[in-house]
C-alpha positions in Angstrom: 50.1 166.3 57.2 50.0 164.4 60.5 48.8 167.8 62.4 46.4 168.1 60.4 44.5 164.9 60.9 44.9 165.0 64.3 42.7 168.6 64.6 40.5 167.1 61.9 39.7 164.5 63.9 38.4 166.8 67.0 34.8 166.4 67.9 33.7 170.0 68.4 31.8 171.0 71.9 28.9 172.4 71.6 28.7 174.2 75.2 30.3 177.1 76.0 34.3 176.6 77.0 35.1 176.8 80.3 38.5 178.5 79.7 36.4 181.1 77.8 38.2 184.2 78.7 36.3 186.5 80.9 39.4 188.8 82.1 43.0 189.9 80.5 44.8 187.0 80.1 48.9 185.9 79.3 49.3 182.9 77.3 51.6 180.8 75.3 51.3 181.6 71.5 53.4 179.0 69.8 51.8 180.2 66.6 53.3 183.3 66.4 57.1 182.1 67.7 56.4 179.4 64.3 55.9 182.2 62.2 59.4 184.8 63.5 61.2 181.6 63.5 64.1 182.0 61.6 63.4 185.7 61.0 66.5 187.4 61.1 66.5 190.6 63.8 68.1 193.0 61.6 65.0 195.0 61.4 64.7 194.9 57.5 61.2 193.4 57.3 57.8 195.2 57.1 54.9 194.4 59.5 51.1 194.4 59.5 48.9 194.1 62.3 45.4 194.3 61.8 44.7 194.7 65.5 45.1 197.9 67.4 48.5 199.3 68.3 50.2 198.3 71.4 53.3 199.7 72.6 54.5 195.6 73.8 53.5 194.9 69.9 55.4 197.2 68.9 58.8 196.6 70.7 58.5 192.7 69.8 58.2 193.9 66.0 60.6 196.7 66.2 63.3 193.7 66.7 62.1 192.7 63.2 61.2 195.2 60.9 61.6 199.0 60.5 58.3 199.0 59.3 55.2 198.3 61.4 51.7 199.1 60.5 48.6 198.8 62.8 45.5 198.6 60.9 43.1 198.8 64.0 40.3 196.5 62.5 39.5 194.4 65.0 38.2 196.7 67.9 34.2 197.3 68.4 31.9 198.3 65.0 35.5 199.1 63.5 35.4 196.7 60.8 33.5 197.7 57.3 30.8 195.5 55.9 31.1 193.8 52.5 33.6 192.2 50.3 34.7 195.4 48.9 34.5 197.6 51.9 36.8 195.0 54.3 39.6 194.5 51.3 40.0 198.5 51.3 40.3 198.7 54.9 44.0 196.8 54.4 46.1 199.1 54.0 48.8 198.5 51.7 52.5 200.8 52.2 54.0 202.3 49.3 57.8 201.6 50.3 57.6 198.2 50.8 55.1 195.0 50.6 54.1 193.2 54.3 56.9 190.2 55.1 54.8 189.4 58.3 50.8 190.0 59.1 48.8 189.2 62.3 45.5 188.9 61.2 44.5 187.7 64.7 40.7 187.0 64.9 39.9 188.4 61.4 38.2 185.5 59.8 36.0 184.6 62.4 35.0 188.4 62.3 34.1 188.6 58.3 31.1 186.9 56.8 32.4 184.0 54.7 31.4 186.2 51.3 33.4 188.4 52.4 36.8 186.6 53.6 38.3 185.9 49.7 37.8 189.6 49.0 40.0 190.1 52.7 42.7 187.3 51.5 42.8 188.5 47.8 43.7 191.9 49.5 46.3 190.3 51.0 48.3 188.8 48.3 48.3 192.9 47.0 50.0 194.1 49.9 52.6 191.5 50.7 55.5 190.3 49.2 55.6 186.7 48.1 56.2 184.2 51.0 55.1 186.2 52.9 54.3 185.0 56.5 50.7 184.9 58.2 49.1 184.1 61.9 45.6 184.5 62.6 43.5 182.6 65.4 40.2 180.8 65.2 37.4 179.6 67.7 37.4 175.7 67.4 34.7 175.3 70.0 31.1 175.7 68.6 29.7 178.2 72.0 26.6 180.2 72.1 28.5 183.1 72.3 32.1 184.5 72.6 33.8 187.5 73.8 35.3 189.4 71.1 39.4 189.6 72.2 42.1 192.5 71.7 45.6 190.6 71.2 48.7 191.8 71.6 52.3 190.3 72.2 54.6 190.8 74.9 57.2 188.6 73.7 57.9 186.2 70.6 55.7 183.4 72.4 53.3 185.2 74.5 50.4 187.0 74.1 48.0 189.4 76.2 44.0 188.4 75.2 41.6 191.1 76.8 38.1 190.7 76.3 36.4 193.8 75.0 32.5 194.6 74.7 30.2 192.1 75.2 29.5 188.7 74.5 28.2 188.5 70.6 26.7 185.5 69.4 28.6 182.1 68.8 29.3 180.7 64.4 29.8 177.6 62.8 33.5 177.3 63.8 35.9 177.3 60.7 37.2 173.8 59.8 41.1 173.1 59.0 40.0 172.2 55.6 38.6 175.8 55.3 40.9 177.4 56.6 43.4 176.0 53.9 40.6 176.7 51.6 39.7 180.1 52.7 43.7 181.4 53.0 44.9 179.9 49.7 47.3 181.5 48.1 48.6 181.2 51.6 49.7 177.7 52.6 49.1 176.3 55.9 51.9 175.2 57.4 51.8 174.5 61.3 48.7 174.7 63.6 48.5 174.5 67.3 45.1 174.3 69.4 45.1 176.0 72.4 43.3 176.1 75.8 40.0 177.7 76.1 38.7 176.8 72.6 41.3 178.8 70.0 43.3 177.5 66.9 46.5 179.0 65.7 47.6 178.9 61.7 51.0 179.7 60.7 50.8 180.3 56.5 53.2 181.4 54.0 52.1 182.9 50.5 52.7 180.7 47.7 53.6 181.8 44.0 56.4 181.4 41.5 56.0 185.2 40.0 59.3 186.5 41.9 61.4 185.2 44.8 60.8 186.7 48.2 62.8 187.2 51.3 62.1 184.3 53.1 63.1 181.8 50.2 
């Protein structure tokens, strides 16, 4: 996939981005208009959002899905420790498996024992071809500010920065992410200003047909 030898190719910086974001910020998320494209508005698809609820979130699902859960993972010492403890911190819903999830930041939050446990979780709770976004840092700083997301439309996003700055990781390659996501299949990727990567996936599998096929 051409996209994906040109991010291969980057040369990661190893200073601290200048675009860094110190202070609420609106920006362009072409990730996330990828992933509702072609996602009919007739609100019959279920949503989960790992970060905390916002009431713009909200309204930009709620032209989606008559189901929206917000799992509130992402904010301070919320999220659990361990491969066990992070998979039963996703919640699954009874009615109906997930057609969308925002997983944001998540991976760059878990310890890399600890992601499979977080994806196999996944595949659980959603419904094959299923749909998934979640961000990475590209940019190898000394540190970063953790970020609350939320969305004020289809394409943009509001990126606050909350607590303070925690110490910079190994950034994720494309490879891994494939790697990491798999049953999920990477299928667009966008790099954006200030050092973040955007990955649209959809869950692969042949058990049953899902709504998106």
């Amino acid at each position: 996939m051409e996209w994906l030898r040109r991010i291969r190719g980057h040369t990661p910086n190893t200073e601290a981005q200048p675009n860094e974001p110190t202070e609420t910020l609106e920006r362009a998320t072409p990730g996330v208009a990828a992933m509702l494209e072609g996602v009919g508005e007739d609100r019959t698809h279920a949503v989960l959002d790992l970060g905390s609820a916002a009431e713009a979130s909200l309204r930009v699902y709620s032209r989606f899905a008559s189901r929206v859960r917000f799992a509130d993972l992402l904010e301070g010492g919320t999220l659990p420790r361990g491969r066990a403890a992070v998979a039963r911190a996703v919640p699954a819903q009874s009615e109906r498996p997930y057609d969308l999830v925002l997983g944001w930041d998540i991976l760059d939050r878990l310890f890399p024992e600890e992601r499979a446990g977080f994806v196999e979780r996944l595949v659980e709770v959603t419904a094959p071809n299923a749909r998934l976004h979640v961000i990475v840092e590209a940019s190898e700083g000394a540190s970063t500010h953790p970020l609350r997301f939320s969305l004020m439309n289809v394409n943009r996003m509001r990126c606050e920065p909350v607590g303070p700055p925690r110490p910079g990781r190994q950034p994720l390659l494309p490879a891994e992410v494939e790697d990491v996501l798999a049953p999920f299949e990477v299928t667009r990727a966008f790099t954006l200003k200030g050092g973040l990567r955007e990955y649209v996936a959809i869950r692969r599998d042949l058990k049953r047909v899902g709504v998106f096929e």
